[in-house]
Backbone as CSV, one residue per row, in Angstrom:
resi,resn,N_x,N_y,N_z,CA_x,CA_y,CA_z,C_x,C_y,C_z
1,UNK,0.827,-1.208,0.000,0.000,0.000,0.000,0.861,1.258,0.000
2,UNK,1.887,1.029,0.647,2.901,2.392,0.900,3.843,2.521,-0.281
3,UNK,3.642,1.706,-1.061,4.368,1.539,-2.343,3.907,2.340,-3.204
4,UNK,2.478,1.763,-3.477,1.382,2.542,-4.189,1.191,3.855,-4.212
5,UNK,1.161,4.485,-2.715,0.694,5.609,-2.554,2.399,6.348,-3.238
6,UNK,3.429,5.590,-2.888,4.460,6.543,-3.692,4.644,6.860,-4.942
7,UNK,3.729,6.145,-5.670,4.160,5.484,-7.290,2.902,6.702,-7.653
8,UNK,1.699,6.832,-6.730,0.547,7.450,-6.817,0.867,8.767,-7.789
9,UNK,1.571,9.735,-7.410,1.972,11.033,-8.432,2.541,11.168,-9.511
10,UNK,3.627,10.317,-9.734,3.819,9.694,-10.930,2.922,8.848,-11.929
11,UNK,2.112,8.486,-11.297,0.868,7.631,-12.222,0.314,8.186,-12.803
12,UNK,-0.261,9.614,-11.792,-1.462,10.526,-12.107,-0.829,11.534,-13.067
13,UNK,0.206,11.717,-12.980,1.095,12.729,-13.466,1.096,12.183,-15.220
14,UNK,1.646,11.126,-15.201,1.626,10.153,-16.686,0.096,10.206,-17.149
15,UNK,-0.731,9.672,-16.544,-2.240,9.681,-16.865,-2.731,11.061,-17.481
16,UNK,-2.829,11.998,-17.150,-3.133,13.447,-17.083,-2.766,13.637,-18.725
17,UNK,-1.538,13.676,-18.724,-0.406,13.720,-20.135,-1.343,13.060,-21.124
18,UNK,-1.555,11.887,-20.830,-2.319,10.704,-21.839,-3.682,11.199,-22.113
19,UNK,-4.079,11.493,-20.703,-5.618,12.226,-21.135,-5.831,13.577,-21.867
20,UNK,-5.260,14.550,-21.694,-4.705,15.275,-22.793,-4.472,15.109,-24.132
21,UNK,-4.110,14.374,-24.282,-3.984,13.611,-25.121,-5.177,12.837,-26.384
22,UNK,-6.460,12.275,-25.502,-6.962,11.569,-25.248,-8.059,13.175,-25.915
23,UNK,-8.440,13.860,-24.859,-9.200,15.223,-25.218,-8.917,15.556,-26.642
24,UNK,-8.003,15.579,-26.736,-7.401,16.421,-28.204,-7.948,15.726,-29.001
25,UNK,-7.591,14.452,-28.811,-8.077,13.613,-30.434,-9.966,13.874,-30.134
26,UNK,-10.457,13.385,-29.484,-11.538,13.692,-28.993,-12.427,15.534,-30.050
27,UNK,-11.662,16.254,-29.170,-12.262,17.320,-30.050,-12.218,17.605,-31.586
28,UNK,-10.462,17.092,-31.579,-10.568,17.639,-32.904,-11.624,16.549,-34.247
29,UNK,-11.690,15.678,-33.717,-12.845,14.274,-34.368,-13.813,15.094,-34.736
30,UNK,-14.331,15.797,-33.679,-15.653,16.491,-33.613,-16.019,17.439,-34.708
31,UNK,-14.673,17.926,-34.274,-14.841,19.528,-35.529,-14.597,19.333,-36.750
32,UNK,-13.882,18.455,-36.947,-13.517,17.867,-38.528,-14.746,16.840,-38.765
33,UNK,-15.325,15.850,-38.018,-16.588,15.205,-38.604,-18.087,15.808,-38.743
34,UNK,-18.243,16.622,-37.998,-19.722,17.169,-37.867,-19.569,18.203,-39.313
35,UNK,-18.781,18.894,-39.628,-18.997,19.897,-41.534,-18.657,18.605,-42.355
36,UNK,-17.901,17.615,-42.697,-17.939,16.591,-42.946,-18.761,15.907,-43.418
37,UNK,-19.675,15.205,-42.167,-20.643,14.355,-42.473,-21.422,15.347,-42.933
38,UNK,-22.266,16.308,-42.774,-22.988,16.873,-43.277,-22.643,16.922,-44.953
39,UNK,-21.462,17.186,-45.301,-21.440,17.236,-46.828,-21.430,16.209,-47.534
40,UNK,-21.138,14.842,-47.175,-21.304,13.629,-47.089,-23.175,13.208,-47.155
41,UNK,-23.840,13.623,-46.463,-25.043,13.184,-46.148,-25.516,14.088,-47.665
42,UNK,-25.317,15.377,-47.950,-25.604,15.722,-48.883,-25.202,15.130,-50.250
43,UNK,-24.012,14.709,-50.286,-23.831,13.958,-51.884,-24.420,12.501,-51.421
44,UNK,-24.847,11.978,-50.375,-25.836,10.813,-50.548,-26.997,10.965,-50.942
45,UNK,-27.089,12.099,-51.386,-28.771,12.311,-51.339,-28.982,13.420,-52.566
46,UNK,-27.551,13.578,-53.301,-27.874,14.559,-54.329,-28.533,13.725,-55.336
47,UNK,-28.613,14.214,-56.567,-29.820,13.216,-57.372,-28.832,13.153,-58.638
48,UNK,-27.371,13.677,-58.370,-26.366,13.592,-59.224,-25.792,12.651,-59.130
49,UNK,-26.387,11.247,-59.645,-26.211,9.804,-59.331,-24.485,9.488,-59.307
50,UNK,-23.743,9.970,-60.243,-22.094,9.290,-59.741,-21.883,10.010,-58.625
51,UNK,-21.835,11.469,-58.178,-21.684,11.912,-56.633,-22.307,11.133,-55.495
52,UNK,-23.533,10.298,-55.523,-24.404,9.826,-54.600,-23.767,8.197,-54.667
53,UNK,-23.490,7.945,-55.425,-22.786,6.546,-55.670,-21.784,6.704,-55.071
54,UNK,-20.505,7.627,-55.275,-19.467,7.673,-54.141,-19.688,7.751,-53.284
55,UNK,-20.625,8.714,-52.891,-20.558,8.719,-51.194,-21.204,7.382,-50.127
56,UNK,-22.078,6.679,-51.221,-22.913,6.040,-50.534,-21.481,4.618,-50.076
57,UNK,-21.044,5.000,-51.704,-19.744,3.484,-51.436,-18.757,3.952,-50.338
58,UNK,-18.304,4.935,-49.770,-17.931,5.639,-48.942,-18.233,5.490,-47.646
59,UNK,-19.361,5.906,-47.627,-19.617,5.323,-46.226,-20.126,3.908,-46.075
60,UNK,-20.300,3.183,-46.885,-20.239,2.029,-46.871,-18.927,0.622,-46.691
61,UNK,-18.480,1.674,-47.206,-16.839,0.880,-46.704,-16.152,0.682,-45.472
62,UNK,-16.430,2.503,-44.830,-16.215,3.018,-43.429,-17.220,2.425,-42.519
63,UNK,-17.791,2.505,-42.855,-18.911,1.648,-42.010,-18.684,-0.021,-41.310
64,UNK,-18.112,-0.765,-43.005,-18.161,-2.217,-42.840,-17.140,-2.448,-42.410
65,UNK,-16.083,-1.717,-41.840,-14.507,-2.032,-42.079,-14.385,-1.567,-40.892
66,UNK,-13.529,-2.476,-39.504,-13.141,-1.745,-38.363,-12.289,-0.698,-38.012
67,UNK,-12.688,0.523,-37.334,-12.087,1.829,-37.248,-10.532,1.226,-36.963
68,UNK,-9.840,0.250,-36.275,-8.864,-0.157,-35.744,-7.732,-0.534,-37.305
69,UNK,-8.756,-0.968,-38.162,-8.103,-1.164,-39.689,-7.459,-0.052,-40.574
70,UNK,-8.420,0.626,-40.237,-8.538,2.122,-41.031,-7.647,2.775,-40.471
71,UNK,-7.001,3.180,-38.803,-5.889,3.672,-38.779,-4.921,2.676,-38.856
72,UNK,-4.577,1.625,-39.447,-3.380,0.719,-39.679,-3.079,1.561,-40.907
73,UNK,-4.230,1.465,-41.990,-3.775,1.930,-42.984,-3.668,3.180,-43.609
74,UNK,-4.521,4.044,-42.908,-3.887,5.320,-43.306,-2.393,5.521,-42.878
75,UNK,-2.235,5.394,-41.894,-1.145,5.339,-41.213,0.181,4.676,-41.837
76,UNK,0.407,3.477,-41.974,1.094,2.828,-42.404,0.952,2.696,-44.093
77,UNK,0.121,2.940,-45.142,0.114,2.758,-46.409,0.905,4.016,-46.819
78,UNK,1.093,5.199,-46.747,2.031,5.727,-47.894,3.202,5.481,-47.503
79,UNK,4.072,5.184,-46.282,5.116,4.554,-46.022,5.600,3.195,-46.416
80,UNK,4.876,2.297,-46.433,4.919,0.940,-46.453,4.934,0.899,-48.250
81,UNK,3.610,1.668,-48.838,3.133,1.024,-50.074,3.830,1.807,-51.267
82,UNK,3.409,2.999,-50.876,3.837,4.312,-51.842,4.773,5.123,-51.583
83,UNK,6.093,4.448,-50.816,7.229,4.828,-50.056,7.209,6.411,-49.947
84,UNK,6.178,6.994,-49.549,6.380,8.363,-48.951,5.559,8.970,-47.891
85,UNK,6.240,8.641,-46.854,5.652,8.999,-45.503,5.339,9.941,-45.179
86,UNK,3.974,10.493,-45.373,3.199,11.522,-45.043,3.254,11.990,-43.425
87,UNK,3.349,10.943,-42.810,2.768,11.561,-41.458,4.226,11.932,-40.646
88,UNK,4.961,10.964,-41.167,6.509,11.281,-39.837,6.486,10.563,-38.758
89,UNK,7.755,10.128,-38.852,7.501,9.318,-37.485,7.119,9.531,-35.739
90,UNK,6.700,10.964,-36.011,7.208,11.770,-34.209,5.571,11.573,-34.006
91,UNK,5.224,11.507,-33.033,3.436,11.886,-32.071,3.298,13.036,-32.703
92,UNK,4.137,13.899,-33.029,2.956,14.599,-34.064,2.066,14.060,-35.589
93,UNK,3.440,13.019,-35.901,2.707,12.810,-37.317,1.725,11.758,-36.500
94,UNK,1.866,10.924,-35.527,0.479,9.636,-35.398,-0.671,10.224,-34.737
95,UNK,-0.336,11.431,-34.641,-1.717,12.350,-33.445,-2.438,12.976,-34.954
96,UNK,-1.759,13.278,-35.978,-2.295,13.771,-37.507,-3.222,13.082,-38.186
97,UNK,-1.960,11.582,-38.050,-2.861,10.135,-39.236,-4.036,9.451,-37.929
98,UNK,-4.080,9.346,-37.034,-5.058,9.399,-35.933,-6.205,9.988,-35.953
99,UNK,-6.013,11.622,-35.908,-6.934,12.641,-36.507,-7.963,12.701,-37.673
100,UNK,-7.104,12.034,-38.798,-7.817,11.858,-40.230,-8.221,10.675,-40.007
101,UNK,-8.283,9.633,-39.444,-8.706,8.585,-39.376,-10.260,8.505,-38.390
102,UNK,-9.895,9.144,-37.590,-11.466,9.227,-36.901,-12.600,10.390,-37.384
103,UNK,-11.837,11.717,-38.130,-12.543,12.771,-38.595,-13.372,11.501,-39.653
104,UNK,-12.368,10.950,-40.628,-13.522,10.544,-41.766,-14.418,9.318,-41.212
105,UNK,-13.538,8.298,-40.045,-14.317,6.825,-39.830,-16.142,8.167,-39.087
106,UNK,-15.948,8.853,-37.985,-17.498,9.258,-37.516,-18.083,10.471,-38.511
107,UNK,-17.465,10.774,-39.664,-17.812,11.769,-40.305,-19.021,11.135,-41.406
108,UNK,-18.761,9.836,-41.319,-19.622,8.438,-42.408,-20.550,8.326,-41.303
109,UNK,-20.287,8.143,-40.405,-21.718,7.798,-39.284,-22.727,8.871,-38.922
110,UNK,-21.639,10.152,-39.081,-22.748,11.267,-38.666,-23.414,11.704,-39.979
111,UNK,-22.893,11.114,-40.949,-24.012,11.496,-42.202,-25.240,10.604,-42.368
112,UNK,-24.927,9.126,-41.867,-26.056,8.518,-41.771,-27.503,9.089,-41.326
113,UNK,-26.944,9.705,-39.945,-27.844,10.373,-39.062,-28.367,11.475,-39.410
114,UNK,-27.559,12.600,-40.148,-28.308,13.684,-41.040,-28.994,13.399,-42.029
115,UNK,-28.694,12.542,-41.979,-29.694,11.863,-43.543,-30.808,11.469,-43.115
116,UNK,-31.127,10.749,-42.047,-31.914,10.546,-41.739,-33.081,11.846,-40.603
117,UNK,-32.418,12.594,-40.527,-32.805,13.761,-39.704,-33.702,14.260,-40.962
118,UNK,-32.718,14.500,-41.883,-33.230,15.337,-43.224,-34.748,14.876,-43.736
119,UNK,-34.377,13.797,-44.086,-35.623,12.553,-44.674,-36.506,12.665,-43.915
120,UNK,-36.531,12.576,-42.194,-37.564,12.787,-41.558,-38.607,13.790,-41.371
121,UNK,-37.914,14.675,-41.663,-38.799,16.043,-42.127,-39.885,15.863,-43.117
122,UNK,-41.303,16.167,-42.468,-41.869,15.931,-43.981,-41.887,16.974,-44.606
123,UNK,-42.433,16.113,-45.910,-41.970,17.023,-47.150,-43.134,17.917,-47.122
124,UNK,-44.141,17.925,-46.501,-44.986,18.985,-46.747,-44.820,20.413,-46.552
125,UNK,-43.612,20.242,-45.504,-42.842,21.520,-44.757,-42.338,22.048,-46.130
126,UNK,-41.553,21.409,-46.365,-40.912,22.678,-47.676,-41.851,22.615,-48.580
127,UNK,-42.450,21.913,-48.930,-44.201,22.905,-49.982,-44.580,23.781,-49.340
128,UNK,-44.682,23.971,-48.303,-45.593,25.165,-47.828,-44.516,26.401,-47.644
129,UNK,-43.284,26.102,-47.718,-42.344,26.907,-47.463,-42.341,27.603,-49.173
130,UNK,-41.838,26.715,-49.956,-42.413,26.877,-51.104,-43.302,27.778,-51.652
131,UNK,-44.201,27.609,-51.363,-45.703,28.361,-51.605,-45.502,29.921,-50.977
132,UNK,-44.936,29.988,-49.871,-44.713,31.126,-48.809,-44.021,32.165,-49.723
133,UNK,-43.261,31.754,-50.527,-42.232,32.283,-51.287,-40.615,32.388,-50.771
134,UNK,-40.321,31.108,-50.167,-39.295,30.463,-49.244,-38.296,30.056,-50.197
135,UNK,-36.812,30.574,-49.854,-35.902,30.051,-50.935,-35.775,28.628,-50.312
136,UNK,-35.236,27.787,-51.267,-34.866,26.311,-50.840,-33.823,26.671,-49.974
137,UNK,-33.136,27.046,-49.699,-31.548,27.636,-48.813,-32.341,28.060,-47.819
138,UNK,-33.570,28.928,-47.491,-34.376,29.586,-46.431,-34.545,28.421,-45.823
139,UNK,-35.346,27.712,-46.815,-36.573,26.311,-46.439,-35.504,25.259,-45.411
140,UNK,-34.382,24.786,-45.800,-33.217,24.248,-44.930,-32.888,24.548,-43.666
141,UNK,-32.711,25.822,-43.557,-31.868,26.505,-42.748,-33.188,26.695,-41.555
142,UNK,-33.817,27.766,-42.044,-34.952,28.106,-41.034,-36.420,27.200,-40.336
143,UNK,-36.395,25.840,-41.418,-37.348,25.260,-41.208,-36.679,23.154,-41.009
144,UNK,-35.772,23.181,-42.243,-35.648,21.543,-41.888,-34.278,21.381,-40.857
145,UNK,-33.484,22.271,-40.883,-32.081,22.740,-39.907,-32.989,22.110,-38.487
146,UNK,-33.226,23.023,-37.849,-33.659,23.241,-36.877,-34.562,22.040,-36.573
147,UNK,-35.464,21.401,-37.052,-36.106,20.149,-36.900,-34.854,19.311,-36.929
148,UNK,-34.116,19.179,-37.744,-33.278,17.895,-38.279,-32.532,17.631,-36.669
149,UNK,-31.978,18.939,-36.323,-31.238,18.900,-35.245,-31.775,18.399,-34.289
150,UNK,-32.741,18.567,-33.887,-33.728,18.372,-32.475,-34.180,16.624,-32.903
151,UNK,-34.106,15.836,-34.403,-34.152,14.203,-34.564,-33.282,13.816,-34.405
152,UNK,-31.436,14.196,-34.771,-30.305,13.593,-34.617,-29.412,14.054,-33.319
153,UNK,-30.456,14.645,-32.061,-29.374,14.697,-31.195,-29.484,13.770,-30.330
154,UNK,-30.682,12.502,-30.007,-29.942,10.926,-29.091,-29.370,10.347,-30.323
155,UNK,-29.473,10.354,-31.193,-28.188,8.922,-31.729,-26.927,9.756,-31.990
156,UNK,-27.083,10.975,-31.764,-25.651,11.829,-32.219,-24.740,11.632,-30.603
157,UNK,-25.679,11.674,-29.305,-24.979,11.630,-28.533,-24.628,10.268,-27.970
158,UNK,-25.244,8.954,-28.345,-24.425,7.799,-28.355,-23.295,7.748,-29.350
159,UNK,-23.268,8.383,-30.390,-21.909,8.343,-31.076,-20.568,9.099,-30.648
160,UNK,-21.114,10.100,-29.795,-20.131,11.383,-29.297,-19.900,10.397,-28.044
161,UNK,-20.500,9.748,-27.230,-20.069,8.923,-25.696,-19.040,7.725,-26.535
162,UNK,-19.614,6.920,-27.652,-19.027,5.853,-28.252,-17.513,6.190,-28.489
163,UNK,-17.475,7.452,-28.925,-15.809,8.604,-29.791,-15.393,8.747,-28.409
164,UNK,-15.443,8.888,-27.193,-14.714,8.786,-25.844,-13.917,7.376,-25.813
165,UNK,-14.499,6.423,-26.150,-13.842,5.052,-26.076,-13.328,4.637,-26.923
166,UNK,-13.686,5.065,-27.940,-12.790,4.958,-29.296,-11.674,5.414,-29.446
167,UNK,-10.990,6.823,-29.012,-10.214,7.062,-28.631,-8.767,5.839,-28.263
168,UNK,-9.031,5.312,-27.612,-8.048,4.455,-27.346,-7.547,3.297,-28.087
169,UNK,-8.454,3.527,-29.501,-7.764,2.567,-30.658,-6.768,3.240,-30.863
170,UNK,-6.321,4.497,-30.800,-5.649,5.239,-31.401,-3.942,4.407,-31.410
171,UNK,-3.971,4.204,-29.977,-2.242,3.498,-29.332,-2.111,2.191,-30.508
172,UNK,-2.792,1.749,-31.709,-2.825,1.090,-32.261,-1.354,1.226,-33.568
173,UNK,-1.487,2.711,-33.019,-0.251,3.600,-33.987,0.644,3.628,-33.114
174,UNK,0.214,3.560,-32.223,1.310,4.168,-30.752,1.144,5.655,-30.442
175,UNK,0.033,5.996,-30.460,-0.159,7.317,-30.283,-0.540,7.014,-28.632
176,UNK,0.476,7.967,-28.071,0.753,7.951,-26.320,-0.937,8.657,-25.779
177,UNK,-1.831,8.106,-26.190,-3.283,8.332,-25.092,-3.558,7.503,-23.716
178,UNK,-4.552,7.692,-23.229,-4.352,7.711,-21.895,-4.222,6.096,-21.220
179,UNK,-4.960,5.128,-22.184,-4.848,3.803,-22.006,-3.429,3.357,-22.133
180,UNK,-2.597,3.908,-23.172,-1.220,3.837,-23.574,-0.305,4.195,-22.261
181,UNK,-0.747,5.212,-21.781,0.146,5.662,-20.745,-0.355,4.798,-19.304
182,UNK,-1.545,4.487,-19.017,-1.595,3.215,-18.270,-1.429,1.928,-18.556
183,UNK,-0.824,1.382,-19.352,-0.608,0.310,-19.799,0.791,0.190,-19.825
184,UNK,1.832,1.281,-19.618,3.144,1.584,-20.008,3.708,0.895,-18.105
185,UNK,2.789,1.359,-17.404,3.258,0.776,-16.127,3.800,-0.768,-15.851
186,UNK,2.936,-1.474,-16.398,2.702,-2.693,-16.909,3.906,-3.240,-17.303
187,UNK,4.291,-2.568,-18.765,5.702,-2.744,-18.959,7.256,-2.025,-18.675
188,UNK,7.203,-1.026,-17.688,8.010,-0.434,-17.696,8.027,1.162,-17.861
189,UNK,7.814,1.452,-16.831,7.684,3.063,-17.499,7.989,3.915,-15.658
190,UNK,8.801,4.735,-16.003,9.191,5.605,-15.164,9.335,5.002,-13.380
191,UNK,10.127,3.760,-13.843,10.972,3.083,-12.960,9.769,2.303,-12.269
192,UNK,8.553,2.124,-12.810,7.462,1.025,-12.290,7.055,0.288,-13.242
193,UNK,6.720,-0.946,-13.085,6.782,-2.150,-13.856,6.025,-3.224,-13.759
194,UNK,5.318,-3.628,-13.520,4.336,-4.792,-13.789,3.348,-4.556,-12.619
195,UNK,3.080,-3.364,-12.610,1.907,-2.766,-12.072,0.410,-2.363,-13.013
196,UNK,-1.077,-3.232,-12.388,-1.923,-3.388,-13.092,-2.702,-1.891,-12.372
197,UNK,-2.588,-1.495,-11.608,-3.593,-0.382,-10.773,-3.697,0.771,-11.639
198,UNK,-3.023,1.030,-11.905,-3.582,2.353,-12.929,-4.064,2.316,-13.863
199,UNK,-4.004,1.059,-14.454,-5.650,0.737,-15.749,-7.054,0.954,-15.287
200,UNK,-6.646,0.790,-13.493,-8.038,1.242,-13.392,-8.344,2.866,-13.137
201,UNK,-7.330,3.460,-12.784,-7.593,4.706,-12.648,-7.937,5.460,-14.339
202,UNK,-7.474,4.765,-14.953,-7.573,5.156,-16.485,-9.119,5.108,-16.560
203,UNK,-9.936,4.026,-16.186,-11.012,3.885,-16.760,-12.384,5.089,-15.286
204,UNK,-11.656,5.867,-14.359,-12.003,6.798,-13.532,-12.243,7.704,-14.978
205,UNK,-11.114,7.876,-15.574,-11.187,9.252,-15.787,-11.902,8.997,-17.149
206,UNK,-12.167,7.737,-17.848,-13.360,7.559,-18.843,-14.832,8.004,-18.152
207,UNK,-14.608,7.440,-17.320,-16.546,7.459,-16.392,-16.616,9.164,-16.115
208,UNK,-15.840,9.696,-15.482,-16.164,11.404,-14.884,-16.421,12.079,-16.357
209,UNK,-15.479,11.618,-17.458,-15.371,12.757,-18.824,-16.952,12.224,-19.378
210,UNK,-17.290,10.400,-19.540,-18.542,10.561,-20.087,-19.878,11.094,-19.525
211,UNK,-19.286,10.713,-17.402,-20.738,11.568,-16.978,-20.658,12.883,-17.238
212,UNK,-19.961,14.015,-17.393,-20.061,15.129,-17.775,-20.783,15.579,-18.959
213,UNK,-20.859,14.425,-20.156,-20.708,14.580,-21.425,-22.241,13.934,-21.396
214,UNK,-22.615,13.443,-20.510,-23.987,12.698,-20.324,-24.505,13.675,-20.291
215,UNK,-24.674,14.061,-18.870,-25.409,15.362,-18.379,-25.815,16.685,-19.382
216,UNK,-24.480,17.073,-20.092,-24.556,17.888,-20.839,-25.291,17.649,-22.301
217,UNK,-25.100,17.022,-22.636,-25.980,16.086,-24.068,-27.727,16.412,-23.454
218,UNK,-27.925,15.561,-22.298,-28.948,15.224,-21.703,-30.038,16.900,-22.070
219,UNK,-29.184,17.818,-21.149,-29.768,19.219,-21.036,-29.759,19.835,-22.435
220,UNK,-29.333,19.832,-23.463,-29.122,19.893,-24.856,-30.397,19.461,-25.473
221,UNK,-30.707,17.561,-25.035,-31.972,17.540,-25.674,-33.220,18.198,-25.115
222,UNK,-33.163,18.311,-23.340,-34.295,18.940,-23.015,-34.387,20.475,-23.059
223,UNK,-33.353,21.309,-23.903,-33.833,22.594,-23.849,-34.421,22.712,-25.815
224,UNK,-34.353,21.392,-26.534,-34.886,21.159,-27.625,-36.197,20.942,-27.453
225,UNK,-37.095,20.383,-26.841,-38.059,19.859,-26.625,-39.278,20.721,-27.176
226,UNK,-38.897,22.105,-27.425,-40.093,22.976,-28.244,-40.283,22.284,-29.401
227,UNK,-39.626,21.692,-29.724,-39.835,21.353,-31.093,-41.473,20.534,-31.097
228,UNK,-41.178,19.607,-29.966,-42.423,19.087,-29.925,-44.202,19.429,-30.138
């Protein structure tokens, strides 16, 4: 126990780093998939059949294919295949090919969901918008926007809790996130070594970031509820 408690600041200290870590990829997923999928959901649904054919094969690929695959190979294919290594070997380049790998793997999922937000709208709304003398760009924005949002925010926020845990495919590259840096104890890391206890503190700081992310989602859908 008196061991533990010494090893204790150094653990938390490593952890912190990782979770940082861990945040970053986290946000930046967000901001690069949500304009993304949206433009995505739109060439699924344009009526410009080879644009709608790519995208659909697109996210159909991303979809069928495990996110854990997809950063092997972004990652590792222009080095390996097309001998020119885009990303670099330093945590900056695997925090990059990491980055592009989860922007496009939830950027295919969150178009599913706009698509289906979109579709759900009935169509009578934009006839009458129509009729009003409503530009189609008005009719979107001011009338199916605003609905669409208030249908795709519970399956948007099981995908945003799901992208917390996902996260930790990332060390698949060796990108130092927070599972990586508790797992490093295990083998060796900052003079401690086949210590299992801080995997569990790792999975503390999963539970506090998703109850936060609960709560907040939660109050999100209930200040939507006019819609009703």
């Amino acid at each position: 126990m008196n061991q533990i408690l010494e090893q204790m600041p150094i653990v938390v200290s490593s952890l912190n780093i990782g979770f940082i870590q861990t945040l970053k990829l986290f946000f930046v997923t967000l901001i690069g998939a949500f304009p993304l999928g949206l433009v995505i959901a739109f060439g699924s649904m344009s009526h410009f059949r080879p644009l709608s054919c790519l995208s659909r094969l697109l996210v159909w690929i991303i979809r069928g294919t495990p996110l854990m695959i997809q950063l092997l190979i972004i990652y590792y294919f222009p080095g390996l295949v097309l001998h020119h290594p885009v990303w670099g070997g330093g945590e900056a380049g695997r925090f990059l090919a990491a980055s592009v790998s989860f922007i496009l793997n939830y950027a295919c999922y969150f178009s599913e969901i706009y698509r289906g937000g979109i579709q759900g709208v009935p169509v009578g709304q934009e006839e009458a918008g129509l009729v009003l003398g409503m530009t189609k760009s008005q009719i979107f924005f001011k009338v199916t926007l605003l609905q669409m949002i208030k249908r795709i925010v519970p399956p948007m926020s099981n995908e945003i809790i799901t992208l917390v845990k996902d996260t930790s495919l990332a060390r698949i590259i060796a990108l130092q996130e927070i599972i990586w840096a508790g797992q490093a104890f295990m083998k060796g890391s900052h003079g401690i070594s086949g210590a299992i206890w801080p995997l569990f503190f790792t999975a503390v700081y999963y539970l506090i970031f998703n109850g936060i992310l609960t709560v907040l989602l939660g109050r999100l859908e209930k200040k939507l509820d006019y819609f009703r």
